[in-house]
NUFITI-931443 format. One record per residue (C-alpha): x, y, z. Coordinates in steps of 0.5 Angstrom, whole numbers, padded with zeros to 4 digits, always signed. Example, Ala and Ser with C-alpha at 12.3 -4.5 7.8 and 13.67 -1.06 7.14 Angstrom:
residues 2
+0025-0009+0016
+0027-0002+0014
//
This chain:
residues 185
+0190+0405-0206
+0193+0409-0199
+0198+0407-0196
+0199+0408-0188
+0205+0410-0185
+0207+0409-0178
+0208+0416-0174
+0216+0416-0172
+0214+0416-0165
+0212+0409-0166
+0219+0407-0170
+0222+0410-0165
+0219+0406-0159
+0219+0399-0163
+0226+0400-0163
+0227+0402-0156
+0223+0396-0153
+0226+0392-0158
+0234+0395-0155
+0232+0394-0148
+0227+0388-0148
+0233+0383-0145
+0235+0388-0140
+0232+0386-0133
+0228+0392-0129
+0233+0396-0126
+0237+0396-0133
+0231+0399-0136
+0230+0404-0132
+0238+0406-0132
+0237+0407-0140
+0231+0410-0140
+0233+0415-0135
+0239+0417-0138
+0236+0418-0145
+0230+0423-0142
+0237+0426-0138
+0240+0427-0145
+0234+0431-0147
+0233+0434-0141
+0226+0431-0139
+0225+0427-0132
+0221+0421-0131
+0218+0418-0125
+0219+0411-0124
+0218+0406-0119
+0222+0399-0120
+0216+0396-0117
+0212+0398-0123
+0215+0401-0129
+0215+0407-0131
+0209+0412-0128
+0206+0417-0131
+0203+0422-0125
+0197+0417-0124
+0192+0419-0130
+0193+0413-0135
+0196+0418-0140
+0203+0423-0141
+0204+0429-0137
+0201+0436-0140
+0209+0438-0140
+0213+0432-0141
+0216+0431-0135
+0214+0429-0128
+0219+0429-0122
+0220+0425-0116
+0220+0428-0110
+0228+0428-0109
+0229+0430-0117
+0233+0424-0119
+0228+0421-0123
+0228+0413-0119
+0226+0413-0113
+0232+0411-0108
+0227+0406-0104
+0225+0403-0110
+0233+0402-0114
+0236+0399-0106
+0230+0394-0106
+0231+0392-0113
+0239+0392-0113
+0237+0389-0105
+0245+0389-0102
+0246+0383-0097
+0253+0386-0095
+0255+0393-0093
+0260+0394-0098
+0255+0392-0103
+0250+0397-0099
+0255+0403-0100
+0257+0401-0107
+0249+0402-0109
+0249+0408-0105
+0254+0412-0109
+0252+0408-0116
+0246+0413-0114
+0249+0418-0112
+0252+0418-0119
+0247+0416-0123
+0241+0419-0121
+0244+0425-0116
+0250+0427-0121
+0254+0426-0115
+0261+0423-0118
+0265+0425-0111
+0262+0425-0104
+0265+0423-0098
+0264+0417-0093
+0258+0422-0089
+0254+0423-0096
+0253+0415-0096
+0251+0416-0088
+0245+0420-0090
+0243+0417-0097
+0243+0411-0093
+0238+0414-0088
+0234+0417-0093
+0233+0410-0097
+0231+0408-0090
+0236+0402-0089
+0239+0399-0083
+0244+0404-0081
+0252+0401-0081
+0255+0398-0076
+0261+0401-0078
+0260+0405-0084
+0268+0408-0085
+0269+0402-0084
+0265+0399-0090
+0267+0405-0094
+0274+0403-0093
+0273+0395-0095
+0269+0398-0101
+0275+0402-0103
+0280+0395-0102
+0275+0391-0106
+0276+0398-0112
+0268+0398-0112
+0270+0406-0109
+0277+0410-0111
+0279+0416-0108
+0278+0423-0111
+0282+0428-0107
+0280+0433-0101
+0278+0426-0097
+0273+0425-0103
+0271+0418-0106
+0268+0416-0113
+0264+0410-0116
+0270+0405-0120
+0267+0401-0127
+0268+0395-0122
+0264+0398-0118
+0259+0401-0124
+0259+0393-0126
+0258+0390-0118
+0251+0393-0117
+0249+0393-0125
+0249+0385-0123
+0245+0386-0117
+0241+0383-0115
+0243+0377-0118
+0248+0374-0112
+0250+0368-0117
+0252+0374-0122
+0256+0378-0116
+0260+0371-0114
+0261+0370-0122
+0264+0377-0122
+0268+0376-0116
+0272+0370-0118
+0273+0373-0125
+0276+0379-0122
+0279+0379-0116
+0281+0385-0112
+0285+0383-0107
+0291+0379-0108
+0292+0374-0102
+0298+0374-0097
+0302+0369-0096
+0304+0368-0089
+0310+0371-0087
+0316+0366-0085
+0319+0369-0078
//
């Protein structure tokens, strides 16, 4: 009698989909990128359609295959899927990419202009201003030398985007910003 066994990549895939399979798209994608990362492997994707292989139907030859910045997720692709409504949300999606996908922890407000022309976005009205509001809300926190980083409150807001519900739920559990009383004269 034979007896079949199923090759460990199988297994290895059945258990990555049964992992991931609750997870909405940008989450996938942000665990399959960071597992190819830790293997020192690039993947295209596109939020839009999966994860491509370069176009043939089949794996590239070498294993990897690069966008054009190098990052793995297309910029376009991960701001049209987070799609931000505010500039503060706008900024915290910036430097969740920068951080994720470029591994950029620290950057400055000027990092975030220039991201946010590559992603093709409307510019900011005020961007320092934004930055500044970001950093108030703690989605951002200051890095020494006029640098800024991404906060895990900040990881949590775009990690629940695009889903406005999620974010209003978010902000009423977790408020930011003590409000004031108004000052007796």
């Amino acid at each position: 009698m034979k007896t079949h066994t199923i090759q460990p990549d199988v297994v290895a895939l059945g258990a990555v989909v049964d992992a991931i399979g609750q997870l909405d798209d940008p989450q996938k994608l942000w665990v399959l990128q960071t597992a190819a990362s830790r293997f020192s492997l690039k993947i295209e994707t596109s939020l839009g359609g999966g994860i491509s292989s370069g176009g043939t139907g089949s794996p590239p030859a070498s294993g990897t295959t690069q966008t054009p910045d190098g990052g793995g997720v297309s910029l376009k692709g991960f701001m049209r899927a987070k799609d931000p409504k505010t500039d503060v949300q706008k900024i915290t999606c910036l430097a969740y990419y920068l951080t994720k996908f470029r591994d950029t922890t620290h950057f400055k407000t000027k990092d975030l202009i220039k991201l946010n022309t590559e992603a093709a976005w409307p510019n900011f009205s005020n961007p320092t201003v934004a930055v500044n509001n970001a950093r108030k809300d703690k989605y951002l926190t200051p890095a020494g030398k006029g640098d800024k980083q991404l906060t895990n409150r900040g990881e949590a807001l775009v990690e629940a985007l695009p889903d406005q519900e999620k974010v209003k739920s978010f902000m009423s559990k977790s408020p930011s910003r003590k409000k004031r009383g108004r000052q007796k004269k």
